[in-house]
C-alpha positions in Angstrom: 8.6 -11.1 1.5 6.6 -13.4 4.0 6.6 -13.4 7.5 9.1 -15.4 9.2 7.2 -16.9 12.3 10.6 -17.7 14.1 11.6 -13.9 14.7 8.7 -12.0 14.0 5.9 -11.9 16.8 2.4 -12.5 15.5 -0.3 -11.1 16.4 -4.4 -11.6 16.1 -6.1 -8.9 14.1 -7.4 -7.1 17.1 -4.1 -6.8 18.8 -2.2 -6.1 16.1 -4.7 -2.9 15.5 -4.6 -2.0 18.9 -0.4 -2.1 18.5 -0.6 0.5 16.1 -0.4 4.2 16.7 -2.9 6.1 18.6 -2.8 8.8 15.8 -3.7 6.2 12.8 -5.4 3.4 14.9 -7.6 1.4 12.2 -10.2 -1.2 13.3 -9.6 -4.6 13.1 -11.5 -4.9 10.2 -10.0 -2.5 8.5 -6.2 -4.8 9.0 -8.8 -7.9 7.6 -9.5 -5.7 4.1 -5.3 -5.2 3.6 -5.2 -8.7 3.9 -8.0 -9.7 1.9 -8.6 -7.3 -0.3 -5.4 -4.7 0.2 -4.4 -0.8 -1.1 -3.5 -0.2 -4.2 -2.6 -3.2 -5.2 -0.7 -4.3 -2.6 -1.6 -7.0 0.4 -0.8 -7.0 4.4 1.0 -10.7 4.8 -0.6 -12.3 7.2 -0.4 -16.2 8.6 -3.5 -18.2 9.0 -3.5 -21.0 11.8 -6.4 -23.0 12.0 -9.3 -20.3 11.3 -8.2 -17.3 13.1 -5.3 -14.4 11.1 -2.4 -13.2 12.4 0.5 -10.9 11.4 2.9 -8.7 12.3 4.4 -5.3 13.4 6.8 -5.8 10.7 4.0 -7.2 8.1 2.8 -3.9 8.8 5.8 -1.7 8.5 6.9 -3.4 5.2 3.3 -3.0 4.1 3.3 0.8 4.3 6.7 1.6 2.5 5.1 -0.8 -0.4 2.0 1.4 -0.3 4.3 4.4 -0.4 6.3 3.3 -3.0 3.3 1.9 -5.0 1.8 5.6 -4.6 5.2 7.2 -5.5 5.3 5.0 -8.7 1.5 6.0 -9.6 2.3 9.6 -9.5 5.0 9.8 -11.7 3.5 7.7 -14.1 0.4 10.8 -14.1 3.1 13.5 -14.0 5.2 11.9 -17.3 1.6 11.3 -18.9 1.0 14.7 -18.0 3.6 16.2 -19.3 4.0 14.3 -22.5 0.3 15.5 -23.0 1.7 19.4 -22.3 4.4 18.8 -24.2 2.3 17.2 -27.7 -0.1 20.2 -27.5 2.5 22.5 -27.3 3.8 20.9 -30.2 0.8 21.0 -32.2 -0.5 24.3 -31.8 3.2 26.1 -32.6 3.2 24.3 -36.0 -0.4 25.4 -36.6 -0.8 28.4 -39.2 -1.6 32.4 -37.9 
């Protein structure tokens, strides 16, 4: 999804950290590595005019439920590879000989 400019406020780097929760408050440099470089595979949208960045609240709040999701998605791939690992040396070692 992008951000729609006509509804959704946007806000330079700085503010848009300083917008965020006291509790998880990252630096403004820290919003410019989602953007540029992101977590987990996944990007912060963001709108550039002229040279400076800007996004949004809601850039941000979309941005963490694909982060979760993304993290969801990686652990049950590691449990099912898990278990299909359990479940082949199980296999093995109650057809081996006493």
């Amino acid at each position: 999804m992008t951000i729609d400019t006509r509804s959704e406020e946007l806000l330079d780097l700085y503010a848009l950290a300083d917008s965020l929760p006291a509790a998880c408050r990252p630096n403004h440099r820290t919003v410019r590595q989602w953007i540029h470089c992101g977590v987990g595979g996944v990007r912060l949208e963001c709108v550039r005019v002229g040279a400076r960045l800007f996004s949004t609240r809601e850039a941000v709040d979309r941005f963490s439920v694909r982060i979760s999701e993304a993290a969801d998605r990686a652990r049950q791939e590691r449990y099912a590879k898990k278990l299909a690992t359990t479940r082949s040396t199980a296999a093995t070692t109650e057809g081996a000989p006493s």
